[in-house]
C-alpha positions in Angstrom: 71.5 17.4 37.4 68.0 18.7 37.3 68.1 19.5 41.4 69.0 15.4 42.1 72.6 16.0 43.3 71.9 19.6 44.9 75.7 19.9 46.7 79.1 19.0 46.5 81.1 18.1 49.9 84.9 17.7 50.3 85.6 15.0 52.8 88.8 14.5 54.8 90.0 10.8 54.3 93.1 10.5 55.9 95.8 12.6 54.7 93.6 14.4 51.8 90.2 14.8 50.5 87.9 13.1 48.8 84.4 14.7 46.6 81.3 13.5 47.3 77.8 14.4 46.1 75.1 14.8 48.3 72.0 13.0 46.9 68.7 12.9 49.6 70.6 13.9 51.8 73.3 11.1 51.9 77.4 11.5 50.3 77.7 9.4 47.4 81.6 9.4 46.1 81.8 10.3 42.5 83.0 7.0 41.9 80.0 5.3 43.1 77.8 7.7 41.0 76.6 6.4 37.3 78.7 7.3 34.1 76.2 10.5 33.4 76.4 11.8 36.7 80.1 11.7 36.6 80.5 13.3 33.4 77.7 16.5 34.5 80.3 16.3 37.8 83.4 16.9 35.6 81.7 19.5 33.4 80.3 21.4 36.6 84.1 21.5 37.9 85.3 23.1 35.1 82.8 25.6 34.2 83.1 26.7 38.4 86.9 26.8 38.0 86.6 28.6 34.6 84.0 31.3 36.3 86.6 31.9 39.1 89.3 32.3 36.8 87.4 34.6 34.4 86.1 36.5 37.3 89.8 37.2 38.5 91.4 37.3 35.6 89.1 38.3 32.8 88.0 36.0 29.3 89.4 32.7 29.2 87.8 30.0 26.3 86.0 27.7 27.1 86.2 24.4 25.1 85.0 20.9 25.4 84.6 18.1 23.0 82.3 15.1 23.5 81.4 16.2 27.2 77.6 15.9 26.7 77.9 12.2 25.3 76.3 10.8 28.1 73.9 13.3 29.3 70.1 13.0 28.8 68.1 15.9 26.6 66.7 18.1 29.3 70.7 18.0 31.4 72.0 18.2 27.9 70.0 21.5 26.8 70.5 22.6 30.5 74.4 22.8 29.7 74.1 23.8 26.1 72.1 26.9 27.6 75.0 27.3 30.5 77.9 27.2 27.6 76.2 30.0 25.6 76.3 32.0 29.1 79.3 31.9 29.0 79.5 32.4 25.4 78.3 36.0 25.8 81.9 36.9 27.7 83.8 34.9 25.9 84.4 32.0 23.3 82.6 28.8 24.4 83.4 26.2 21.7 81.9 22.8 22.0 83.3 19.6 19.6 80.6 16.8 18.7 80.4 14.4 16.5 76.4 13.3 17.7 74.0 15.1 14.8 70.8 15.5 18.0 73.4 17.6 20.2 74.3 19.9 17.1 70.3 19.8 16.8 69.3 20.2 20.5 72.1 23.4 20.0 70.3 25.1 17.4 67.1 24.3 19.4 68.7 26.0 22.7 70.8 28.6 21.2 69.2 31.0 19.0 72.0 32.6 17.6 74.6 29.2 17.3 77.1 29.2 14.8 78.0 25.2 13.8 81.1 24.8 11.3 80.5 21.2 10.4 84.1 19.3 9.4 84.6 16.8 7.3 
């Protein structure tokens, strides 16, 4: 999120929990966050539950189609960078059908590998 949403909290509420970013300071429920922020939310969940699981239990893939959709082009090469990290212990394969991420990609990733389908 380029350092705007710098933690995650789990807050009781009632009988469970609920996630909230922290944002100057102040909880904002992932709800009341915008469409972006919610998706770089989701992908940051599953790339921290993939690197406990990999760090447990050795290489898992990683896949994800669409996920960058809503993310701007610095957040967007930020996770393309993140994805070939992960890349380098195991297979990290992203789906898109939007031509400036496969671009951004090649820009990011020195040594991608696209298969375009038809």
């Amino acid at each position: 999120t380029g350092g705007e949403w710098p933690r995650l909290e789990a807050q009781p509420t009632g009988a469970g929990e609920r996630l909230v970013g922290i944002r100057n300071g102040q909880p904002v429920a992932a709800e009341a966050m915008s469409t972006g922020t919610r998706g770089q939310l989701y992908l940051a969940l599953r790339v921290a539950g993939h690197a406990d699981f990999t760090a447990r239990f050795g290489a898992l893939p990683f896949l994800t189609d669409d996920i960058l959709e809503t993310f701007d082009d610095t957040r967007a090469a930020a996770a393309l960078s993140l994805t070939a990290e992960m890349g380098r212990t195991g297979q990290a394969i992203m789906f898109t059908h939007h031509r400036h991420l496969v671009d951004l990609g090649r820009e990011v990733i020195p040594d991608l590998h696209v298969v375009e389908m038809e």
